[in-house]
Structure formats: C-alpha cells, structure tokens
N, C-alpha and C positions, 0 to 999 in steps of 0.2 A: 403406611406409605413405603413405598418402594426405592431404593437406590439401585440406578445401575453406574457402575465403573468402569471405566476404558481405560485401561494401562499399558501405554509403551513402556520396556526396557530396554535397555541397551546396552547389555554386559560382553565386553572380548570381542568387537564387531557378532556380535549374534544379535538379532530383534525380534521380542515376541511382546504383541499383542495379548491382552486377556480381557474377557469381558466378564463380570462376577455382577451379582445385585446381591442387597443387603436389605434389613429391614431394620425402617426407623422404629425406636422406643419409646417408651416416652421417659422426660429425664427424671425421674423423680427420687434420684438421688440427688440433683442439683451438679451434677459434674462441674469440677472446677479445673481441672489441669487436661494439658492435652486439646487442646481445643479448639478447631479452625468455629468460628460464630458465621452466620449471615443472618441477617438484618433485611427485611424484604420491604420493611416501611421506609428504609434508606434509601433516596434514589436519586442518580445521577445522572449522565450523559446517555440520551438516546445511541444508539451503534447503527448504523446505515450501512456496513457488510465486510468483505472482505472480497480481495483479489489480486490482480499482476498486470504485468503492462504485456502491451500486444508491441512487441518491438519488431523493427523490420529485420535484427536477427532470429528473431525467436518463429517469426512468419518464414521466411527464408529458410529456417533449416528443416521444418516440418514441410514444407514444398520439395525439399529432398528425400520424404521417407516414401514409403509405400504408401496408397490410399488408406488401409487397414489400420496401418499405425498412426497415421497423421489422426485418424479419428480417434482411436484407443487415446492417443494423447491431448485431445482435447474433451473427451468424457474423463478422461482424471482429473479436469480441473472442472468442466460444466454439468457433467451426467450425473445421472441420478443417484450413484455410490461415489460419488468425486467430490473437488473441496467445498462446493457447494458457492463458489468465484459468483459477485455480482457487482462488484463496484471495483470497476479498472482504468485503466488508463495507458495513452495511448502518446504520440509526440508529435511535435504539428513540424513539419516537415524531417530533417537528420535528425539525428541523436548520433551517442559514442559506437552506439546497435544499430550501426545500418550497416550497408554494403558501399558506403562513401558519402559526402556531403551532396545533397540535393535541396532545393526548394520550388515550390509551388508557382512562381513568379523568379523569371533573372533577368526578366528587361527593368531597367530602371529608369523608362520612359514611358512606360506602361501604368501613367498612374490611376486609369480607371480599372488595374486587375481583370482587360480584357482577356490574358493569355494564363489565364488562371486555372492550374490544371491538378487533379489528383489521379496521373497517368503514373505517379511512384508508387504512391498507396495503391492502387488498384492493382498491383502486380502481386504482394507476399499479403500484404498486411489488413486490408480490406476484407480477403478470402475468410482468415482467419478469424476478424472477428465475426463476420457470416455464420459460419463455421460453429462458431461459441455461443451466438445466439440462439441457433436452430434446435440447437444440444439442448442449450439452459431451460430449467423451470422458472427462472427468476427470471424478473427484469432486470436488464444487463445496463447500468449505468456506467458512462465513462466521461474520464476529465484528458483535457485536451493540454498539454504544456508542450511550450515552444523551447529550446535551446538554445536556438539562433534566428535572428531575423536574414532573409536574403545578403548575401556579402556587398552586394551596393548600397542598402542601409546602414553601415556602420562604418566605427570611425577608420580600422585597420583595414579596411579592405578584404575581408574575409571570413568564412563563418566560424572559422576555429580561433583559439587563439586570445580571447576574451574580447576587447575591440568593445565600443557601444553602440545603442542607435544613437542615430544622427537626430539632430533637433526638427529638422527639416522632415524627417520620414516617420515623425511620429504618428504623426494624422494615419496616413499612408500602411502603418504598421498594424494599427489598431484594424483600419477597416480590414485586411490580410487577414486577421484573426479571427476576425466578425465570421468572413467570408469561408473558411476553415470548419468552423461551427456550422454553419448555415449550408453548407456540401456535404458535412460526415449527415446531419439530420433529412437532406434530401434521400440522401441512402437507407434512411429506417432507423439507423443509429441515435440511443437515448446519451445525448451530449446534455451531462449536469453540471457541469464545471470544466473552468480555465485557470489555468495557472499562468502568472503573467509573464512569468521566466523560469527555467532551469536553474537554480545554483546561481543564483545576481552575484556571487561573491568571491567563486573563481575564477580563473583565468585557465583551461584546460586545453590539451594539444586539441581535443575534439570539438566539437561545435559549443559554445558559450558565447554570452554576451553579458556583461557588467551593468548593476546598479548600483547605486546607492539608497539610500531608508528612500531620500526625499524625489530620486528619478523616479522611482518605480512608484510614489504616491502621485507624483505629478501625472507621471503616463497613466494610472488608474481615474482618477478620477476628471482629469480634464481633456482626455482621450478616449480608453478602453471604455468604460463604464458609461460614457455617453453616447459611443459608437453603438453597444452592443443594445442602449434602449432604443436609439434610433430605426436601427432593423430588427426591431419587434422580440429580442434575446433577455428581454429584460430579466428572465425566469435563471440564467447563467449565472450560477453562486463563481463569482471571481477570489479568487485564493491566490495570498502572496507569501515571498519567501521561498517557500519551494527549496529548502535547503538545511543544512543542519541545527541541529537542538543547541547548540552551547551559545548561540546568538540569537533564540528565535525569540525569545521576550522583547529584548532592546527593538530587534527589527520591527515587530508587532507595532510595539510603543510610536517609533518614531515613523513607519509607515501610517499608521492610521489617524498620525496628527496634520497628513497633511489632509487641504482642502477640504473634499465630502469623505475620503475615505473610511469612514468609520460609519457612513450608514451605506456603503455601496459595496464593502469588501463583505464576504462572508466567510473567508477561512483563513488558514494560517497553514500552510501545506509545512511538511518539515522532512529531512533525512536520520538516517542513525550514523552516520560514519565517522562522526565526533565524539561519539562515546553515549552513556544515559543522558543525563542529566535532566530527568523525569521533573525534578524539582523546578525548572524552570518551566515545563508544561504547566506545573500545578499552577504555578503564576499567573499564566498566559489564559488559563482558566477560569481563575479566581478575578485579575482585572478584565478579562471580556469575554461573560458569562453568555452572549449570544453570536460566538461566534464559532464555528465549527476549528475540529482540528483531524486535520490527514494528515496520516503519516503515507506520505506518494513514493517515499522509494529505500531499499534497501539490499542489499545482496553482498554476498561472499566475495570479496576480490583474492584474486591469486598471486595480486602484488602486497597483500597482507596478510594472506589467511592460507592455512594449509589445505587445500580441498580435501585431503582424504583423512583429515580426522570431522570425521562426520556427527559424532558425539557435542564434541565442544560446536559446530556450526550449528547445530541442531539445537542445542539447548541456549544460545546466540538469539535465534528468532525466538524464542520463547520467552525467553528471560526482557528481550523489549519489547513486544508486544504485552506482556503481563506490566511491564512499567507505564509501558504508554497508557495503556486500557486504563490503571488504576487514576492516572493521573489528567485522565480527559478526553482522551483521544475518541471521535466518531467512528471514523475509519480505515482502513489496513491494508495497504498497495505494495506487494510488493512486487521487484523488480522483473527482468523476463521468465517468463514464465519456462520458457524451453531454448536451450542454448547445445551446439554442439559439439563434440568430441573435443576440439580445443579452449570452450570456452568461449564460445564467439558464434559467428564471424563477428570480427568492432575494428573498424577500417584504420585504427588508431592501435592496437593491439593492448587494448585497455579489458584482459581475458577475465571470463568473473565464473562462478560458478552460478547453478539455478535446481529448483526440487527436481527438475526433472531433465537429465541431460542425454541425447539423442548423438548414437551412434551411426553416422550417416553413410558409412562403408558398409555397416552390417546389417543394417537398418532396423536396430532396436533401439531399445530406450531403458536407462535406470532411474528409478525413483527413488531420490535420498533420502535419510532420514529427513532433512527438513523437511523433506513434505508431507511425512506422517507428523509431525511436530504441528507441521502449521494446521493441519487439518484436523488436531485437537481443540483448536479454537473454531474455526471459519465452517465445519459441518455440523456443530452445534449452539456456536452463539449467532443467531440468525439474526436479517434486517429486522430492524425496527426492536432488536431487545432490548432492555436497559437496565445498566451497572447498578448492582443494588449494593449496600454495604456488608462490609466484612471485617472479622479481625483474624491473626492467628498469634499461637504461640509462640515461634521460632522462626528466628532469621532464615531455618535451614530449607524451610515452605517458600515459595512462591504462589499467592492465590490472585485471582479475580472470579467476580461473581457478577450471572449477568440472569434476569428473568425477560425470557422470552415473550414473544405476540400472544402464543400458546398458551401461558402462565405454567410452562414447564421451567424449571432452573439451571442452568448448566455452570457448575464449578471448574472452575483450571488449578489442578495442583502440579507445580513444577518440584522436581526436588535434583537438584545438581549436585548432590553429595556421595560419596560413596558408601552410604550407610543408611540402612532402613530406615523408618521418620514413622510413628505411630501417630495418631491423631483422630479424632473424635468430633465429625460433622455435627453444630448443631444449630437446629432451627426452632427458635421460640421454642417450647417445651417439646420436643422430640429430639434424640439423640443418634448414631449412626457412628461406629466404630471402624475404624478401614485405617492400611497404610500406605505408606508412600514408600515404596522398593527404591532401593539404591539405582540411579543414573535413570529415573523414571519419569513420565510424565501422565498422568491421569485425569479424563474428565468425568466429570460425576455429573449423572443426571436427576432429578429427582420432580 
C-alpha cells in the first residue's frame, strides 16, 4: 500500500509545496512510540463538503476584473484543480458585504410580496454563482441566511443597528423567506438550507436583527417551519444560531425546547470569532446526535488580525477546522470568497481579509496562504466522507482523519511548531514513517 504526502511550508515568507509517496510495512515489530493510529472501524459524522459565501462584495469586485480573471478566480475555487467548493452560502438580501443596505420587499403595505424582486441579486451575485455552477463538477449546495429582515419589520426602524422583528410581521417574514428560497430554486439553484438569522446575539453598526433562545424557537416553529411545509420546501434543513461557539450548547438547548423545534430544526450553524471552544461542539453532539453542525462563517478581520502575517492566519483556519472536524462538525463555509484591494467593498467599513484577494486597478489577483491551507482539507476530504477514528502522540500534531465515498483515506496533519515532529502512520498492522517539517501542513493519502 501506497502513501502519498502533500506538504505545505512556510519558512521566511517562502512556500514550497512537495509531494513524496511512501510505502506501508507491515508492523511486525509492534511499534509503540511515535505514533499518529487510525482506526477505520471508528466512525463518526458524515462530512457534506466545503465552501464560501457568494457575497455581494465578493460578486461586485470580480465584476470589476477582466473576463479572463474573473474566470481564473472562480476555477480556483470550482475547477477541476481548485478547492473543490460545494456546499456555500449566500445572504438573503444586505449583509456587512454588500454595496449598502437593500431588501427584496420596502413597501410595508405589500403584505401579499406582490413587489417582490431579486433585481439586487441579479446584478453581482447571481452572475456568480451561475458562474461557480457551470465550472463545478459537484453539486453546488447552498444555505440561504438573512441578517436583517426589511427596516419596516423591526422594532428600530432600520436594518442596521440590531432592532427586532415586530410581533406583527412574523407571519409576513416567514413567508419573505419562503419566497427567497422559492426564486433562488426557480433560477436552477440547489437551496439546502436557511439559517433563520445572522448573529441573533449582536447588535452591529451593519444589518442585524436580535433574538433570544425562546424568539427565535417561536418564529421556527410556529412560523418558519410551517410556512416553508405549506409551499411544498418541506425538504429545507432549517439551522439556528448562526453565531459563535462559546454559547452554542446553551442556545441549542434552549432553542430546541421550544414548541416542535427539536423535530423541525436540523442544524446548529455556528461562527469562530469567539475563540475554540470545540469542547462545547462535542456537547452539542453528544446531546443531539441527529442534528447537523455548520460551521457558516469565519474570516480574517483587520480590526483584529494582522493581514500580512500570513503564516499565523493560515495555520488560524487550520487549527479550527481540525477542531471542528474532530469534534462533529458536517460542514465548512467559509466567509467571501474574494474581497478587494481594501478588503471590501462593506458599506460599514467592517474591512476583512479572504484566500484570495483581487487587485481591481491592476486587475490581478493573490492567493494566500489560507488558501493553500484550506485546500489541504476541502480537495481531499470529499462530500459524503466520513470521520473515522484516531489517536496521536503529541500535543505538537494536529490530526483528523476522514475515509472517503472512494474508500480512499485522507489524513490532515497540522504542525504549528517550529520544529520538525517525526511520527509513524499506522493502520491496523501496516506501518508508514513520515515527518512533519516545522511551520507545515500535510495531507496524507492512502
């Protein structure tokens, strides 16, 4: 049996790739020290893909490039050498990533959604995911989340700002969303999920809206959840939370006590901008073992994070996605996909970094490290793999372990140290000696 090895470094801003194969032994010395294990009879959470949001900055700024390029950068993430992107996510009318606050609906007299229109989307962001479909070999799944409902639904009077929905416009908001779902899928678009809010728990200068556990169970299940079987969406896995890991147990818990929500909800979407705190995923896993967990958003800001150390942001996505993965997670969304020169445009100046950022003067584009990071995981652990078990010997590894459709294996070994790391793949009695180079990241095939 065969091993191949993919290894990023990234020593002094330099980055080299190597690819080396290896051949398994068999152990019949019994190896004991040194020893990443996998376990193939161990088996955990299905994985349903990887991807990024089609944000209307990330559409917007690739409408700025050349044809040439605009394509180039959408075969790095959908084409046949690219990250191999199939499960994304998109935003049901603004976000912080648009070119200002818009909504689908601002008569608030309109309560049949006669003037219901996706004349925003069809400008940047529509094109693009067109665009990503035409490219991809995969089925292109996407989840739909709102930020803000129209500023005449809520209580502030506007989209930004946090504010809530009104009691009165809940009916009213549900079907909005119905209708949202029900237009991206007259377009050909594969809409597998809704998130029933952005971040319930902030209050931000850009488009938000406020819940609590028990608002947001109410609006699910004596709202959303019955709007969306009514017009025949029954098939729309509904994911709540939508926001960070250091509260998602509690939220979980106390969303799903209310009414039916615990047999209508199907996910538990979550952010990283709070830190790990994987241990609470495992929870979230362990008490509700059939319910999916996304992780829908994550990215680099540049009101916290330095952009041009590349290294530490790079091994950032790595480091939580290896915690997520191990601790449950289905699947891995992360933020825009393509952002420009500034970090934007975000009509709020809420500036972030993304893998792949477009110089719209010169009309090129760089590919960061994260996005060779990320595409350690998402071009070899494919739809439908599943987590199988593992141990290793030292804190100084980061692993997961995932067997494909294929019954091919794909290992992640992360190592954030500045010091070599030896260690010894081994599976039931065959053995595989390989290391982990200092500031590296390696996927093993076998």
């Amino acid at each position: 049996m065969k091993l191949k090895a993919i290894s990023t470094t990234y020593i002094k801003e330099n980055t080299q790739t190597i690819v080396k194969e290896y051949d398994f032994i068999k152990d019949e010395k019994e190896i004991e020290m040194e020893l990443i294990n996998v376990y193939p009879e161990v088996e955990y959470q299905k994985f349903s893909g990887f991807g990024g949001a089609f944000t209307e900055a990330s559409a917007y700024t690739l409408s700025r490039m050349s044809d040439a390029v605009y394509s180039q950068v959408i075969d790095e993430y959908f084409g046949e050498d690219g990250l191999n992107y199939s499960y994304c996510r998109t935003h049901i009318d603004s976000c912080d990533f648009s070119l200002g606050n818009y909504s689908a609906v601002d008569d608030a007299h309109d309560i049949e959604l006669k003037t219901f229109s996706l004349e925003r989307d069809e400008k940047y962001i529509i094109p693009m995911i067109k665009k990503a479909q035409q490219t991809s070999k995969n089925k292109l799944n996407l989840v739909l989340s709102p930020w803000s409902p129209p500023a005449f639904m809520k209580t502030n009077g506007q989209k930004n700002e946090g504010g809530k929905l009104k009691p009165e416009y809940r009916n009213m908001w549900a079907r909005y969303i119905s209708k949202y779902i029900q237009e991206y899928r007259k377009k050909g678009f594969d809409i597998v999920a809704v998130s029933v809010q952005n971040e319930p728990k902030a209050v931000q200068k850009w488009d938000s809206c406020i819940y609590t556990a028990a608002e947001e169970g109410e609006f699910v299940s004596e709202y959303l959840a019955p709007q969306l079987k009514a017009d025949g969406l029954g098939d729309i896995d509904i994911i709540i939370w939508d926001h960070n890991k250091e509260r998602v147990y509690e939220r979980t818990r106390d969303t799903l006590s209310v009414g039916n929500c615990k047999d209508v909800v199907s996910g538990i979407g979550f952010h990283w901008y709070s830190g790990d705190h994987f241990e609470a995923l495992e929870i979230v896993r362990k008490m509700y073992p059939d319910k999916q967990l996304i992780f829908t958003e994550g990215c680099v800001e540049y009101s916290r994070f330095n952009a041009t150390n590349q290294l530490k942001n790079a091994q950032m996505y790595a480091h939580d996605i290896i915690g997520n993965l191990n601790a449950g997670t289905n699947a891995f969304i992360d933020w825009n996909m393509v952002l420009d020169e500034k970090g934007g445009p975000n009509h709020v100046g809420n500036f972030c970094d993304a893998p792949i950022m477009c110089d719209t003067q010169k009309d090129e584009y760089e590919k960061k490290l994260s996005y060779t990071y990320i595409g350690h995981f998402s071009k070899y652990i494919l739809p439908g793999a599943v987590r199988v078990g593992h141990s290793k010997y030292t804190d100084k590894l980061e692993v997961t372990v995932f067997r494909n459709p294929n019954g091919s294996f794909s290992t992640v070994v992360l190592n954030r140290t500045n010091e070599a790391v030896a260690y010894t793949l081994r599976i039931k009695d065959m053995v595989c000696s390989a290391q982990a180079e200092p500031a590296s990241i390696t996927t093993l095939q076998f």
